[in-house]
C-alpha positions in Angstrom: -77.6 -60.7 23.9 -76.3 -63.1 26.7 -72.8 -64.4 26.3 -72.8 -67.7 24.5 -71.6 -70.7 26.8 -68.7 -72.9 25.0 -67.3 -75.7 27.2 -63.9 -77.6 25.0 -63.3 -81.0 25.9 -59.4 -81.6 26.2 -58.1 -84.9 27.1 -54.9 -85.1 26.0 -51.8 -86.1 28.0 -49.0 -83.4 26.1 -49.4 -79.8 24.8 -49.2 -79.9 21.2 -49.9 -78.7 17.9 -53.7 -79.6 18.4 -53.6 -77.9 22.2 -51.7 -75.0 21.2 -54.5 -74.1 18.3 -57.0 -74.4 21.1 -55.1 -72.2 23.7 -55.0 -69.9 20.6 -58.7 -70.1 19.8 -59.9 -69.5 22.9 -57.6 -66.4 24.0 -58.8 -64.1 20.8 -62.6 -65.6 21.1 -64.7 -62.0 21.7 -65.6 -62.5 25.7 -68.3 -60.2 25.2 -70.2 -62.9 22.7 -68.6 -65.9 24.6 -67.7 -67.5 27.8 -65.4 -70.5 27.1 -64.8 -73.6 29.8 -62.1 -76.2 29.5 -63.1 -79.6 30.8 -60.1 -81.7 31.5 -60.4 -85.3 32.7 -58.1 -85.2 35.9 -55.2 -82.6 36.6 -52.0 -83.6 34.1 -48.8 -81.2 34.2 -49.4 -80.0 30.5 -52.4 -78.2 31.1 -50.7 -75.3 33.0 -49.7 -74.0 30.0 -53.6 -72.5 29.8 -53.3 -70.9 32.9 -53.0 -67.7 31.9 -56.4 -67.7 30.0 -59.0 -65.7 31.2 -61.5 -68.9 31.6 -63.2 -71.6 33.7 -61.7 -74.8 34.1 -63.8 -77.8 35.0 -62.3 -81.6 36.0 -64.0 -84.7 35.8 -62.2 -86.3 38.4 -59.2 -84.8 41.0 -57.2 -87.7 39.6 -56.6 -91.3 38.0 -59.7 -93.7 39.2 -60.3 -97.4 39.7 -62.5 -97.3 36.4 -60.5 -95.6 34.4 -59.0 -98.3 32.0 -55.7 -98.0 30.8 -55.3 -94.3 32.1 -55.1 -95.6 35.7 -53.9 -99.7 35.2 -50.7 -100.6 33.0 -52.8 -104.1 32.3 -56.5 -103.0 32.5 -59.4 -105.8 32.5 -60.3 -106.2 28.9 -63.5 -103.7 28.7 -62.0 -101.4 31.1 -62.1 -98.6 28.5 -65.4 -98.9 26.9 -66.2 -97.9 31.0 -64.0 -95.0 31.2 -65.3 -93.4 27.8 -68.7 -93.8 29.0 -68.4 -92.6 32.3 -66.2 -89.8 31.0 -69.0 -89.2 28.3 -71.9 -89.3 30.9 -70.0 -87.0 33.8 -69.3 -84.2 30.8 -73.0 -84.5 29.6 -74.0 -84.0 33.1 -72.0 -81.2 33.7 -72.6 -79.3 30.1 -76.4 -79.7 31.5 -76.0 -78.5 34.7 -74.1 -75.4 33.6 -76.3 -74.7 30.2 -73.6 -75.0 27.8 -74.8 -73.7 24.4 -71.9 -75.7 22.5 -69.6 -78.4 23.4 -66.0 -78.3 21.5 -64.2 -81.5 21.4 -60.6 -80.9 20.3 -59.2 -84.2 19.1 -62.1 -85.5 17.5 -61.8 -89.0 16.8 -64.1 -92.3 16.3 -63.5 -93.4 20.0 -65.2 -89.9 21.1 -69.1 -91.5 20.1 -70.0 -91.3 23.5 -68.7 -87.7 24.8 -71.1 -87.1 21.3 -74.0 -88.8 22.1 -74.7 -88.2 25.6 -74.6 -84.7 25.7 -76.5 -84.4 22.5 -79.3 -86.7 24.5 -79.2 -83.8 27.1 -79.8 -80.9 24.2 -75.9 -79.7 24.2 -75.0 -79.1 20.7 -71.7 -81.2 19.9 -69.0 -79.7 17.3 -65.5 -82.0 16.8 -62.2 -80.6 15.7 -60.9 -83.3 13.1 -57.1 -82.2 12.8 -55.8 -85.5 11.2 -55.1 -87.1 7.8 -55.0 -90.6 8.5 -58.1 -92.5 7.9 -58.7 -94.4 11.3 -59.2 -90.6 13.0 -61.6 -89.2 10.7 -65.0 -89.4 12.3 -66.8 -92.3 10.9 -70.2 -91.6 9.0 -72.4 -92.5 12.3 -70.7 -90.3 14.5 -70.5 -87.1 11.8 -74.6 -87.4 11.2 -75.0 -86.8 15.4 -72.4 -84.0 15.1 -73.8 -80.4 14.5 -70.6 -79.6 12.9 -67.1 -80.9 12.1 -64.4 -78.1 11.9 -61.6 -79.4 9.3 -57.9 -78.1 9.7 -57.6 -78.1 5.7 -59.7 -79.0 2.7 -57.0 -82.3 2.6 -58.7 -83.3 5.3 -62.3 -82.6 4.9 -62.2 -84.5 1.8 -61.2 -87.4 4.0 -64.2 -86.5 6.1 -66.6 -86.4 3.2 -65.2 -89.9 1.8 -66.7 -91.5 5.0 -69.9 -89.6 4.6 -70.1 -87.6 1.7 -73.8 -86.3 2.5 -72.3 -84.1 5.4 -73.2 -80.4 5.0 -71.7 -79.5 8.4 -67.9 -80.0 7.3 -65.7 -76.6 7.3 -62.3 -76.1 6.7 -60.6 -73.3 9.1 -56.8 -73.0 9.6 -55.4 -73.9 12.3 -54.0 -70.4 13.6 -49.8 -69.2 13.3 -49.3 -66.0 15.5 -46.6 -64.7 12.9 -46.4 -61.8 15.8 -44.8 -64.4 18.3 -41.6 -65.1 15.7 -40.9 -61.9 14.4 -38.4 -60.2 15.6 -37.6 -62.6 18.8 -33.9 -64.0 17.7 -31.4 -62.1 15.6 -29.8 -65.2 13.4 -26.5 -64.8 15.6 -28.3 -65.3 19.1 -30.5 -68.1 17.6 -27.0 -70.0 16.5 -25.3 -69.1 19.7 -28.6 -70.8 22.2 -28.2 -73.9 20.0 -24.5 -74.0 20.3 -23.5 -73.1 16.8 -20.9 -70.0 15.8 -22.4 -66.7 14.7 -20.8 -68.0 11.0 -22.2 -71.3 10.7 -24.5 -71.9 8.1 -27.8 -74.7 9.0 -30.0 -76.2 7.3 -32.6 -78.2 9.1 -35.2 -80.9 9.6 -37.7 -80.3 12.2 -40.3 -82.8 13.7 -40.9 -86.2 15.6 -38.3 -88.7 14.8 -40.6 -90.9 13.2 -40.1 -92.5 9.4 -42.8 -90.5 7.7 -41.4 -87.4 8.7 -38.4 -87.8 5.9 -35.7 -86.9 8.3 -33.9 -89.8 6.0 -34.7 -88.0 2.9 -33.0 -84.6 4.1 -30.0 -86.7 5.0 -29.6 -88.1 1.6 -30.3 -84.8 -0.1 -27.8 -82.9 2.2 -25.0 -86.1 1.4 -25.7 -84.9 -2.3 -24.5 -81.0 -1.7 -22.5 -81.2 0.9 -19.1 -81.7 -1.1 -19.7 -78.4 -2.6 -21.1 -76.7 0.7 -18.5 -77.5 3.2 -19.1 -75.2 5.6 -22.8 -76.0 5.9 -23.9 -78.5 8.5 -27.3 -80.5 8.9 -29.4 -80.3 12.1 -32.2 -83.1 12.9 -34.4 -81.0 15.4 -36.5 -84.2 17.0 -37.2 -87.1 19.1 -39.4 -89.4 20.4 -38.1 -92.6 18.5 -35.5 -94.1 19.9 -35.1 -97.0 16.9 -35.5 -94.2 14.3 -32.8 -92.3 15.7 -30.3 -94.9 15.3 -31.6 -95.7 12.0 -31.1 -92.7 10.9 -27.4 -91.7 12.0 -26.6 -95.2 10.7 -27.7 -93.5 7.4 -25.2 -90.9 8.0 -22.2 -93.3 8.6 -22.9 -95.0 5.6 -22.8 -91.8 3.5 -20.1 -90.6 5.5 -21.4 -87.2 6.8 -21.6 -87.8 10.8 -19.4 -85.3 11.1 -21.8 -82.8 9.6 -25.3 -84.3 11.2 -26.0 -83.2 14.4 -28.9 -84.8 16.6 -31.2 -83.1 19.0 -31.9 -86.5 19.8 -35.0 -84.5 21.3 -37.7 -82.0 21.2 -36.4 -78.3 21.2 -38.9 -76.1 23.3 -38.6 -73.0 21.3 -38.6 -74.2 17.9 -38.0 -70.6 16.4 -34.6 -70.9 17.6 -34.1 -73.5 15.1 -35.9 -71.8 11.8 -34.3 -68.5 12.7 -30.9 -70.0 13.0 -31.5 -72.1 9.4 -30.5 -71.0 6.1 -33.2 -74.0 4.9 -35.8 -75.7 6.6 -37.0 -79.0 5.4 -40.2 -80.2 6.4 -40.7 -83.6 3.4 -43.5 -85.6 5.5 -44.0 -88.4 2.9 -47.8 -88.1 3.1 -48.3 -84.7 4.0 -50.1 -82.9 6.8 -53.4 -82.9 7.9 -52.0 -78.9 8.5 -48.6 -79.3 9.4 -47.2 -76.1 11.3 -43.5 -75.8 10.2 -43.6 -74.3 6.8 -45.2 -71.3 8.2 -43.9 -71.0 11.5 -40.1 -71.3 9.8 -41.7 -68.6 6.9 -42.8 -66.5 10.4 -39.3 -66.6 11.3 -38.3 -65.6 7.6 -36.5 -68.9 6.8 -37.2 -70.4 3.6 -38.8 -73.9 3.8 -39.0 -77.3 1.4 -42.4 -78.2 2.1 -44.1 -81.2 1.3 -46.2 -81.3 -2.6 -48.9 -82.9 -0.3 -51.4 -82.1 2.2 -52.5 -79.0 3.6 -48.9 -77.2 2.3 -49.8 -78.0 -1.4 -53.1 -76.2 -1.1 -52.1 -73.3 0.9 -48.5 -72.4 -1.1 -47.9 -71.8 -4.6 -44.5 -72.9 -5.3 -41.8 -70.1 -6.5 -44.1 -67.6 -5.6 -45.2 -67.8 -1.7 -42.9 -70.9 -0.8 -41.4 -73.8 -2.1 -42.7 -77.0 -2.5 -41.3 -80.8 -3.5 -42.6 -84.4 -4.0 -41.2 -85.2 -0.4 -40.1 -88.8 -2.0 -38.3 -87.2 -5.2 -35.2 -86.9 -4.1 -33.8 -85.1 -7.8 -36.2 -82.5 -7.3 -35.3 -81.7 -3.6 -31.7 -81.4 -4.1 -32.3 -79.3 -7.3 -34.8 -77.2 -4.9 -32.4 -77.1 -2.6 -29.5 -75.5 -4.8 -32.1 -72.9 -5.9 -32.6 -71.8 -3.1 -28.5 -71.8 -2.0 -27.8 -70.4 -5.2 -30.3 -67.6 -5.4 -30.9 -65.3 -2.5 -32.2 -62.4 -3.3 -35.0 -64.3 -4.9 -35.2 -66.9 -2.3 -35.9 -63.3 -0.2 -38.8 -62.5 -2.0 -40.2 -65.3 -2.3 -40.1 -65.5 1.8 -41.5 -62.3 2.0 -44.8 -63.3 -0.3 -45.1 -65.9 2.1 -45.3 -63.4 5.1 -47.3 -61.2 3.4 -50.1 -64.3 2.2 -50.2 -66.3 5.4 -49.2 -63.7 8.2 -53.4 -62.2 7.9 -54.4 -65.8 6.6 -53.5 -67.9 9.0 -53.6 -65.2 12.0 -55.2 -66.2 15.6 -57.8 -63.0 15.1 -59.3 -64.3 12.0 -59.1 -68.0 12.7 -61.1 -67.4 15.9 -63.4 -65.1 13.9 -64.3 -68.0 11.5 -65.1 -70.5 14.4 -67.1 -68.1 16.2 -69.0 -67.4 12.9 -68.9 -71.3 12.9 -70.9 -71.6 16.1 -73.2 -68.8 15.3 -74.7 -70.5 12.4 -74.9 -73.5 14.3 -76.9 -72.0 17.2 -79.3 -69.4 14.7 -79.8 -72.2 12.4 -79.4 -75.9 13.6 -77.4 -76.9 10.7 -74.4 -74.8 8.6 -75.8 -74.4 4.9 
């Protein structure tokens, strides 16, 4: 059997959680059953963080054009981007034709990706869409998920937001995005993580990791940690983020007026090896107040054997059983956080175990082998049978 053609459309501008679970994809996908190409609209500094796959990469331009809307102008004439997303959308149908692509991936899919759909599906490419977030404007609208052959869902959470805008669609799968529980295990002793982020070997750190942005419920860790840190003294709170500057000083406002600035300290930016922070943590909180269309900290901090406070929402809510494989909270309660939080302080032997479940449940769950097994099976049925039953 020849080697089945897969060409994934990436146009971000940062590598992220959504990049990452491509890179990951396309690394364990068999390369005796497929041949994957990344197409990239023009050269951006992220993307040489896929440079060590063993794949094609094809640009649609050598760099920012004249007709390129917003990505080239800071004021762009008003229709300047309906022109870049159909030139975009005609140049990768072109190309997908030319180079008798079997399937064409788009990672971010998203309403604003009709024509990258359309076109090639005009040519005879078939079209699957990654839809990897929870908020309604993202999920693919009804028109654009009847000329998909498939739509790959990152959790049931959010392929029931996906059926809500066309609940006909047969073609709507959840897969995982993928957690390499390999790539934390082991990598920092808790000393050496401490020591990197400037902390004694004897410090104890709990932590709340993601973009400084109000959803996240950075504020909500703050007030929880105000609440035991009286009888925890020697404990001190880390807010692992950035990316907001007015939500930064909102929040260590918060601090001043509950008088722990002493015991907050700031990243005030991203870290690059986030395992440094779960390993050196004696809690992770993760209390996004709507949930996650996945959400990756719970099980990279669980990977790093670090119990975490995830949200009673979202993908964490379907995928962990609280008190048995993980814990989980109503990110807005703040009663039951601190009283989650205390269990956790207060019992560690059992805290242990319950850690360990975790490893054991998600480690073969959620690993990159399986998840890419499950897409390739994706694309298989797609290709054998023109639709997924």
């Amino acid at each position: 059997m020849k080697s089945i053609k897969i060409a994934y459309l990436e146009y971000s501008d940062i590598f992220s959680g959504a990049e990452g679970s491509m890179y990951s994809l396309i690394k364990h996908l068999n390369r005796n059953d497929f041949t994957p190409i990344i197409i990239f609209r023009y050269p951006l500094p992220h993307q040489e963080r896929y440079a060590d796959l063993d794949c094609r990469f094809h640009y649609l331009a050598n760099e920012k054009k004249w007709w390129m809307g917003s990505d080239r102008w800071e004021k762009p004439m008003r229709g300047s981007d309906m022109l870049k997303r159909f030139l975009f959308a005609l140049k990768i149908a072109i190309f997908t034709k030319k180079e008798k692509i079997d399937i064409l991936h788009i990672n971010l899919l998203r309403p604003n990706t009709f024509w990258c759909v359309w076109l090639p599906k005009l040519f005879g490419i078939k079209v699957v869409g990654h839809s990897r977030s929870d908020t309604m404007h993202w999920i693919p609208s009804k028109n654009l998920q009847t000329i998909l052959d498939g739509v790959i869902c990152v959790s049931e959470f959010v392929r029931e937001k996906v059926l809500l805008k066309n609940p006909q669609n047969t073609s709507a799968f959840t897969i995982y995005n993928p957690i390499d529980y390999n790539q934390y295990e082991g990598k920092y002793t808790k000393h050496e993580a401490l020591a990197s982020l400037g902390f004694s070997a004897d410090q104890f750190l709990l932590s709340s990791v993601g973009l400084l942005s109000p959803h996240k419920g950075h504020d909500m860790a703050i007030r929880v940690f105000a609440r035991i840190a009286t009888d925890y003294p020697k404990h001190l709170l880390m807010i692992a983020g950035g990316g907001n500057e007015s939500e930064l000083s909102r929040l260590k406002t918060l601090c001043r007026e509950l008088e722990i600035t002493n015991k907050v300290h700031f990243t005030e930016q991203q870290i690059s090896e986030v395992a440094r922070v779960y390993k050196a943590s004696d809690i992770v909180f993760s209390l996004t107040t709507r949930g996650e269309a996945f959400g990756r900290v719970p099980f990279e901090a669980n990977a790093c054997s670090t119990a975490v406070i995830a949200p009673a929402k979202g993908a964490a809510q379907e995928l962990i059983v609280d008190g048995e494989t993980g814990f989980l909270a109503d990110p807005l309660d703040e009663e039951v956080i601190v009283r989650k939080t205390l269990e956790i302080l207060k019992n560690p032997l059992r805290t242990k175990e319950i850690i360990q479940n975790g490893i054991n449940r998600f480690k073969p769950l959620l690993s990159p082998e399986y998840s890419a097994q499950c897409v390739a099976n994706f694309y298989l049925k797609i290709l054998r049978n023109g639709i997924i039953q």
